[in-house]
C-alpha positions, 0 to 999 in steps of 0.5 A: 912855244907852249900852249897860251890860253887867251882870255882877253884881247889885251893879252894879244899883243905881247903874244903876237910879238912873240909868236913873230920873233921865235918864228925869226922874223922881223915885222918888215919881213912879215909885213912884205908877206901880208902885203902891207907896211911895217907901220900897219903891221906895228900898229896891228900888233899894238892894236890887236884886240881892233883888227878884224878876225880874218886879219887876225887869222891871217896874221897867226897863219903867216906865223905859223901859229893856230887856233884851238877853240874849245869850252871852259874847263873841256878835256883836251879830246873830244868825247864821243856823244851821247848813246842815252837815249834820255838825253 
């Protein structure tokens, strides 16, 4: 899949159902490796934007998804910082 931005918690939803079907799992199957039932996984997948950030995490990692967090408008690779010493 190609890079998505996410600005609001209403876009999680889809994206995680998403994430989980091209991975070829079904929510039973990533339900087992997070430990929970499929009725908790379907409901987390509904209701993404009232989970927890670390579930959330976990939930990406089991899918093998990442986060890149970076600035509105940031170029893709950092800079190096500033040598001027008027700054």
């Amino acid at each position: 899949m190609p890079d998505f931005t996410v600005r609001t918690a209403e876009q999680l939803p889809v994206l995680l159902q998403a994430f989980r079907k091209q991975a070829g799992l079904t929510q039973a199957d990533v339900a087992s490796r997070l430990g929970v039932t499929q009725q908790t996984l379907s409901s987390l997948e509904r209701n993404a934007e009232k989970v927890s950030a670390g579930r959330l995490l976990t939930l990406l990692s089991t899918l093998g998804v990442e986060i890149v967090l970076r600035q509105s408008g940031a170029p893709h690779t950092p800079k190096p910082p500033s040598t001027n010493p008027d700054w």
